[in-house]
C-alpha positions in Angstrom: -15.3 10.7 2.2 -12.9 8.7 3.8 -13.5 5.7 6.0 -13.2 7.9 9.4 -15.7 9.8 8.0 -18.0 7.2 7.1 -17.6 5.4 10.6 -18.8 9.3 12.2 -21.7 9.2 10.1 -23.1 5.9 10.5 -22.7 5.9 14.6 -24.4 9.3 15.0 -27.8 8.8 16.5 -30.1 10.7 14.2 -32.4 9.6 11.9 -31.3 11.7 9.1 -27.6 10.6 9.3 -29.0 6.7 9.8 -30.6 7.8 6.1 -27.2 8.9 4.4 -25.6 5.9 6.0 -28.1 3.3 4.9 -28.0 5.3 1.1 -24.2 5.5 1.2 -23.6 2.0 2.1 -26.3 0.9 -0.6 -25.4 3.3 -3.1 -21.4 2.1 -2.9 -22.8 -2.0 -2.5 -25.1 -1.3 -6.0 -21.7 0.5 -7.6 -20.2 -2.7 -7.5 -22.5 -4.1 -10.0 -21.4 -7.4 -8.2 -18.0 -7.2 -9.8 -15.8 -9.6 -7.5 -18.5 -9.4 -4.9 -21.2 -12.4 -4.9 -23.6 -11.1 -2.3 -26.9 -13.4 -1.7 -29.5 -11.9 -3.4 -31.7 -9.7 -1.1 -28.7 -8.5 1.1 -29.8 -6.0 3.5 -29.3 -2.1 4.2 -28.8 -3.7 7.7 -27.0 -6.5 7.3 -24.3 -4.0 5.2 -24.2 -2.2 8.0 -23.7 -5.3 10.0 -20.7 -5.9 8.3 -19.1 -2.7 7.3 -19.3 -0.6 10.2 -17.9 -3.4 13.2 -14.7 -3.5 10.5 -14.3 -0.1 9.9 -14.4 -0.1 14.0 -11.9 -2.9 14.3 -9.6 -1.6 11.7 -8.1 1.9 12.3 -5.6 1.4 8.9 -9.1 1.4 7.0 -10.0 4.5 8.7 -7.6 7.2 6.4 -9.0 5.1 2.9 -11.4 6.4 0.8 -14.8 4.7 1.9 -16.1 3.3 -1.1 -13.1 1.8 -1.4 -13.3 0.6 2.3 -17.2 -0.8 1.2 -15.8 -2.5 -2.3 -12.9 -4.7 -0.1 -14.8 -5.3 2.9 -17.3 -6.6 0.6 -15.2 -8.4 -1.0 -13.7 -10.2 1.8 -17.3 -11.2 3.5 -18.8 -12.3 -0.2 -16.1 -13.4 -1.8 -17.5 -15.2 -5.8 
């Protein structure tokens, strides 16, 4: 999936796509395993959102990436250890 992909997914309004989003972005933040990424503990499903999507919308070079890869630097960048 690449990060234009991901951006579709996550703006569609449909509960079921909100799911995958919300999993996607959780399941790529929990990948990490906090490697280089020192999120407080309880982050949000929405404050992920909050912070990946608005870049990935701001950002068209991000857009042709892979997304997890997209999630890991973003990530990095807004909780950086």
């Amino acid at each position: 999936m690449s990060g234009a992909d991901l951006l579709k997914v996550c703006t569609i309004a449909d509960s079921e796509w909100i799911g995958f989003c919300n999993g996607y972005l959780q399941a790529a933040f929990d990948a990490t395993g906090g490697k280089g990424i020192c999120a407080p503990k309880g982050v949000t499903r929405n404050q992920l959102f909050d912070i990946i999507i608005p870049k990935l919308k701001n950002s068209p070079d991000l857009l042709e990436l892979n997304a997890t890869s997209v999630i890991d630097a973003v990530l990095r960048q807004a909780f950086p250890c």
